[in-house]
N, C-alpha and C positions, 0 to 999 in steps of 0.2 A: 537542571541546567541553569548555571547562574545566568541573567540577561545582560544583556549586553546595554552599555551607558549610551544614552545617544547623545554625539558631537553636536550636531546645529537642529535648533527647535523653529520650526515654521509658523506656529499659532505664536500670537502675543497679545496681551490684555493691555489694556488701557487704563491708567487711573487720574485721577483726577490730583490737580498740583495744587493744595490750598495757598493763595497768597499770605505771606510773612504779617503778624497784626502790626507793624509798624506801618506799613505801607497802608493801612487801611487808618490806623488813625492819625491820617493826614485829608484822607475824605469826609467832607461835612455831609455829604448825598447819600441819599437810599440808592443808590446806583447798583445793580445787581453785579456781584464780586465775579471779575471774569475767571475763564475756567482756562487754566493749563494741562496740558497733556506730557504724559512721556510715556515710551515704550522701555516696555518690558517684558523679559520672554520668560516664559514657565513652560511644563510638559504638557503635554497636551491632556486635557481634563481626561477622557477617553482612553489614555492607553494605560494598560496594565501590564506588570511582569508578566501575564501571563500570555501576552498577546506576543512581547518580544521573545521567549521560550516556543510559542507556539507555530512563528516564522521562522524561525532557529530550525525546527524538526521537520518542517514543509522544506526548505532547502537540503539537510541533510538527506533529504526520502529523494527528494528530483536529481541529487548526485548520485545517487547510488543507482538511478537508473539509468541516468547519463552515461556515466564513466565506465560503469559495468560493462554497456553497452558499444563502447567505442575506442577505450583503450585494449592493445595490444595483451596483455597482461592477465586480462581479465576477458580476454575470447571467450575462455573455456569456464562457461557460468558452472557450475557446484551447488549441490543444493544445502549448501553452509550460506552462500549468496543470496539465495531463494529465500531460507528460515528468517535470515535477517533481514532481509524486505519486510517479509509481513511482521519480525517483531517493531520493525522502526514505525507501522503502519499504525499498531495497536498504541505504541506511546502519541503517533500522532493524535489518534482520535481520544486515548483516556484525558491528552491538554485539554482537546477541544470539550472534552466531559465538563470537567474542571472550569473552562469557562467559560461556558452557558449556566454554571450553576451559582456565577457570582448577581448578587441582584443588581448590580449595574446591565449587566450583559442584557437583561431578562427587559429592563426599562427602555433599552433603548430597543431591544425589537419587538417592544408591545407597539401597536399599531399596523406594523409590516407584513399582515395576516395573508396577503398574497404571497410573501416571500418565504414565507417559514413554513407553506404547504407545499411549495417546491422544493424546498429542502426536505421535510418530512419524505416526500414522495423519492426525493432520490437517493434517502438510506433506506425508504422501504427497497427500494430495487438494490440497493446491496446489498439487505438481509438475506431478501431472496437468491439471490445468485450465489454469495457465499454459503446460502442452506442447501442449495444442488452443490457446488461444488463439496462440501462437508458429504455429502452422502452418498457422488462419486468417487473419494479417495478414497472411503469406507471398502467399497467395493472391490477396490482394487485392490487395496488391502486384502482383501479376504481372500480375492481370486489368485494373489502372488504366495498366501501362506499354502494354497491348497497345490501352486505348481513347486513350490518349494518339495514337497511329498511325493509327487509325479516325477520330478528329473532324479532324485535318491533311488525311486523304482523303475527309470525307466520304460513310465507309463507316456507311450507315443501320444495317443489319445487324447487323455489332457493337457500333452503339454500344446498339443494341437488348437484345444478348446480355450487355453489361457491365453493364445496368440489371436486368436479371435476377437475374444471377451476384451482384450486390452485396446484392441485399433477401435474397437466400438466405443470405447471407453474414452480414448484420445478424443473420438469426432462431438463425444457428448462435451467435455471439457472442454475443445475447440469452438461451440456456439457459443459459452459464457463471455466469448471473447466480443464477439457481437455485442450480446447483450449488454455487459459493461457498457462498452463503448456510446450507448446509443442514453448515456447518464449525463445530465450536467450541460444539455445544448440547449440552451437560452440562458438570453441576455439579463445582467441586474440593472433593475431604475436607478436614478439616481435616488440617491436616501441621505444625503446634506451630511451630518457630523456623523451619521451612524453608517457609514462607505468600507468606513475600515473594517468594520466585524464583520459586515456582510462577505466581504471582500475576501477576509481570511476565510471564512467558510466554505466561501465558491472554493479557495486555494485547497483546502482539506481535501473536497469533492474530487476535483480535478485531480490531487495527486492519486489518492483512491482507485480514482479510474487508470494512473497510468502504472501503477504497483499490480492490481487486477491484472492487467494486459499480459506483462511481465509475468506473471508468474501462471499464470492458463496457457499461453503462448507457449513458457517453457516446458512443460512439460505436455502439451498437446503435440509439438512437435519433436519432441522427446521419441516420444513411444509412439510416431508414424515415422519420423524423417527416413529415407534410404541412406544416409549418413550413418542413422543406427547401426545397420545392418554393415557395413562395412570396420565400425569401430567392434562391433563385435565380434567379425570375422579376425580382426588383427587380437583381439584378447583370446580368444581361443586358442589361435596361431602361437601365443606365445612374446608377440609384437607387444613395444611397446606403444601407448596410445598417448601422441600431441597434441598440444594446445588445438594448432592448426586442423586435428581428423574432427576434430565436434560442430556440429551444425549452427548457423547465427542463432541464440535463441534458445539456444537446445541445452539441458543442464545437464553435466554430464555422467552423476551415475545412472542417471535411468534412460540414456542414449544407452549407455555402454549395454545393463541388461536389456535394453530392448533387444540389441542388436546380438547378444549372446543367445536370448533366445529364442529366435528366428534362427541361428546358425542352428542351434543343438538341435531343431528339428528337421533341419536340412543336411543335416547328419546320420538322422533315424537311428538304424542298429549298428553302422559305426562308428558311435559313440565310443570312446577310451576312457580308461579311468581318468587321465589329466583331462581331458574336457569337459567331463564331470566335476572335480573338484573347480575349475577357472569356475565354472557356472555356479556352483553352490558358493564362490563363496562370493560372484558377484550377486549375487541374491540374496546373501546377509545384508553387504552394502546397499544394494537397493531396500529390502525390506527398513534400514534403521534410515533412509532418507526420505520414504514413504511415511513413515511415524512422525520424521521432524516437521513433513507439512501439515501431516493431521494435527498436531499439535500448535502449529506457526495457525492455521486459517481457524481453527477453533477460538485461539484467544482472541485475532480480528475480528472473526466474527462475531465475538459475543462486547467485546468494544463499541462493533458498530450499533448494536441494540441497544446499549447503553446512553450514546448520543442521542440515540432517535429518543427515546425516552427523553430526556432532558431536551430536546427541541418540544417535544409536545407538551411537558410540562411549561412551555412559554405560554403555549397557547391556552392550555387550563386554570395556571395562576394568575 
């Protein structure tokens, strides 16, 4: 992302106006040669392309949660919405990789040893959480390829167990929500010329936590909401399913299976061949948007390791 030119510069240097030698030899005195000033503006010694690229990407992540969230249009989240949250997440934090790894960066947060362990401390707590989260989708993954084989045989039983397994599954993914949240609450000192990097960091942090939110929210209320259960009811029906039938929040292929499959077992033995196939193949759909998160929180997550690595390399160099 090329950076953006900045219109009006707030720092300015000083220099000093030597007086003209004419003017001095008209002085017979050792008079000390007075000093003139003018202003002049330059960039600010501190900032780098990569600072303006890296506000760039912290605005773009905060619209995508905004807009998503409150335009008309975009009611009915999709988990195409979702994937690209956490990819915009992962370019956010590989910037932030990139510059911590410039030795400017590294200079001015040498000394700030309080500051750089509350940072260490709050991508340890997103490794962690993104490490449960990775090994919740896992599961469900597994649990959706094995009810995938139960609604083909019309195994009541498991498809009983899968509905189980998944609301268990929602509430575990629903405390990540906590969790996150409870990241990034204190205040930074003031730190004079070095305000701004700190500054963009806390931003990184903070967006992290509201991309997190977003996307545990969605799909925790995905696969409880009783919204589910109703869009499902209309795709079995044959209905078709509106912006308006999906829950605030809720992304809507794995509303849609949730709520498919709660019906199909509310159906039991009279199940039809067409409610069979609606279910199988909203289950392909759900299975390839389960995949695009495993995939989407994989590369955040191993992003975030990445930072945290390079924040403690401040502290070791």
């Amino acid at each position: 992302m090329t950076p953006k030119m900045v219109a009006n510069f707030r720092r300015s240097l000083s220099f000093p106006n030597q007086p003209s030698s004419s003017s001095s030899s008209f002085s017979g005195t050792n008079k000390p040669k007075k000093i003139f000033h003018v202003r002049s503006t330059s960039l600010p010694c501190r900032s780098h392309p990569l600072i303006f690229q890296l506000k760039d990407s912290i605005n773009e992540l905060k619209a995508w949660a905004i807009i998503s969230g409150s335009e008309p249009d975009h009611h009915n989240r999709t988990s195409d919405w979702l994937r690209d949250g956490l990819s915009q997440l992962k370019l956010v934090h590989e910037s932030l990789d990139d510059l911590l790894q410039l030795p400017q960066t590294r200079e001015s947060l040498l000394g700030h040893y309080d500051l750089i362990e509350k940072f260490l401390e709050d991508f340890l707590h997103f490794v962690d959480v993104y490490g449960i989260f990775q090994s919740l989708i896992l599961r469900l993954k597994e649990e959706h390829l094995a009810a995938q084989i139960a609604v083909r045989r019309r195994d009541d039983s498991k498809i009983s167990f899968y509905l189980k397994t998944v609301k268990k599954l929602s509430k575990e993914i629903g405390k990540l929500v906590s969790a996150v949240q409870c990241i990034g609450k204190y205040s930074i000192p003031s730190l004079d010329g070095d305000a701004e990097l700190a500054g963009i960091i806390r931003d990184v942090i903070e967006v992290t936590v509201t991309v997190s939110v977003a996307v545990f929210n969605g799909i925790s209320i995905s696969l409880s909401s009783r919204k589910s259960l109703r869009i499902g009811y209309l795709c079995l029906s044959g209905k078709k399913v509106n912006n308006n039938s999906t829950g605030e929040g809720g992304i809507e292929e794995i509303q849609k299976m949730a709520g498919i499959m709660e019906n199909l077992w509310n159906l039991r033995r009279k199940k039809g061949e067409e409610e069979l196939k609606l279910a199988s193949k909203g289950m392909n759909e759900m299975e390839d948007c389960i995949c695009g998160i495993e995939i989407g929180s994989e590369r955040a997550f191993r992003s975030l390791i990445s930072t945290r690595v390079s924040l403690l390399n401040v502290l070791t160099h």
